[in-house]
C-alpha positions as a Python dict, from the first residue, in 0.01 Angstrom:
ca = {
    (1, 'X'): (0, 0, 0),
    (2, 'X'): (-120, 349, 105),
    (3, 'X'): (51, 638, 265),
    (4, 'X'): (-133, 958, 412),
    (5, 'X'): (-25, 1230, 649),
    (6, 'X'): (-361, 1225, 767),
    (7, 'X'): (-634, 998, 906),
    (8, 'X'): (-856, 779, 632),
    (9, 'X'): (-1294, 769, 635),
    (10, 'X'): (-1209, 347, 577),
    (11, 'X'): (-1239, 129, 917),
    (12, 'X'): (-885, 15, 1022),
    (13, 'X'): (-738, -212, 1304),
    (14, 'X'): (-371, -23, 1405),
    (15, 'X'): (-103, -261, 1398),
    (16, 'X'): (213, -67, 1555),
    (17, 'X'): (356, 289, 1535),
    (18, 'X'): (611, 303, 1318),
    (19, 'X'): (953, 517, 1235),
    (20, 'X'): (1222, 497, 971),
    (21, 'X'): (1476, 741, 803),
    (22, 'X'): (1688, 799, 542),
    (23, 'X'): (1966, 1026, 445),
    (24, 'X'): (2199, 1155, 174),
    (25, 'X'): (2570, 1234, 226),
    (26, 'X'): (2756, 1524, 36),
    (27, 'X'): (3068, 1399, -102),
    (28, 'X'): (3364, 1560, -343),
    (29, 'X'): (3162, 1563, -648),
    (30, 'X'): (2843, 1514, -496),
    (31, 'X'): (2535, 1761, -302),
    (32, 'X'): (2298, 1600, -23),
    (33, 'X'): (1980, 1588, -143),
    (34, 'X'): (1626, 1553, -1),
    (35, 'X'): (1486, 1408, -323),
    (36, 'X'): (1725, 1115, -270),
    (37, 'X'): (1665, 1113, 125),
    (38, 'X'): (1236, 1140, 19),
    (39, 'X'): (1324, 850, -214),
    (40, 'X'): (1493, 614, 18),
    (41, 'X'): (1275, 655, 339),
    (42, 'X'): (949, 586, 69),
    (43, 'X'): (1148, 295, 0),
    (44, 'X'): (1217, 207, 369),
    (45, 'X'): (873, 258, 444),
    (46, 'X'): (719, -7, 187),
    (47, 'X'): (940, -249, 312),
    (48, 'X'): (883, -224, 662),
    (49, 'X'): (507, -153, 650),
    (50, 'X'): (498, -516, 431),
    (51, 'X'): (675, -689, 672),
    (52, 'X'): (437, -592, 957),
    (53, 'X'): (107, -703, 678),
    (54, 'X'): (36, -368, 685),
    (55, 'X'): (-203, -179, 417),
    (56, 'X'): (-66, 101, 486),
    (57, 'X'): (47, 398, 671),
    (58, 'X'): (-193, 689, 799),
    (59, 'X'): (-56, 1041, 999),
    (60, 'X'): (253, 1034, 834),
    (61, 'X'): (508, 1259, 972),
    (62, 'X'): (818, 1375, 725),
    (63, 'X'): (1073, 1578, 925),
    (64, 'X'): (1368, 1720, 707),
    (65, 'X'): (1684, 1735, 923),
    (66, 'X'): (2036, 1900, 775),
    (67, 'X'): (2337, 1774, 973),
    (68, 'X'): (2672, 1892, 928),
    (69, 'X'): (3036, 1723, 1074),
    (70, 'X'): (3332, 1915, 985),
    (71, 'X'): (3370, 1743, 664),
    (72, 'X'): (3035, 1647, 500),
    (73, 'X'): (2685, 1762, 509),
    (74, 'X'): (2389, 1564, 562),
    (75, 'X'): (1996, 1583, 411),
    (76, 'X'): (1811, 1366, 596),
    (77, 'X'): (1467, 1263, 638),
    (78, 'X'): (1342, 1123, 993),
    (79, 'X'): (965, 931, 919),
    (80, 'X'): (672, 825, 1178),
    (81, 'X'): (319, 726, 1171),
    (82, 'X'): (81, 424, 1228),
    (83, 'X'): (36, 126, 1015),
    (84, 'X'): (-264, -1, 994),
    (85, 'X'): (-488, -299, 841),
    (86, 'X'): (-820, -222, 669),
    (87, 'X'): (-1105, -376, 777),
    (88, 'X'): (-1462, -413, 645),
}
């Protein structure tokens, strides 16, 4: 499993464009975080990449979003790109 935020010199077949996010809450004793939201969406990623038989991911997109309600705030992390297959 590969990710890039760019294209890749290897010969691919694109299987679908792809989008996923993640995001941390604040709480009482507790910040949001974009290390945690970064962690997740990685995680989010891997799973849903396998489950297409992905290889990988190429022009990976990370946008950092901060949401706020009138009680918490939110660090979140909205993800797209392409997986693809390699080929030979």
């Amino acid at each position: 499993m590969f990710f890039s935020t760019g294209d890749i010199k290897e010969k691919y077949e694109i299987i679908d464009v792809i989008m996923t996010h993640s995001q941390s809450e604040s709480g009482f004793f507790k910040q949001a975080n974009y290390n945690e939201s970064f962690k997740n969406v990685n995680v989010s990623l891997t799973q849903l990449v396998t489950g297409l038989g992905a290889d990988g991911v190429i022009n990976l997109n990370y946008e950092p979003q901060m949401l706020l309600d009138s009680k918490r705030t939110y660090a979140g992390i909205f993800v797209t790109g392409t997986a693809v297959r390699l080929v030979n």
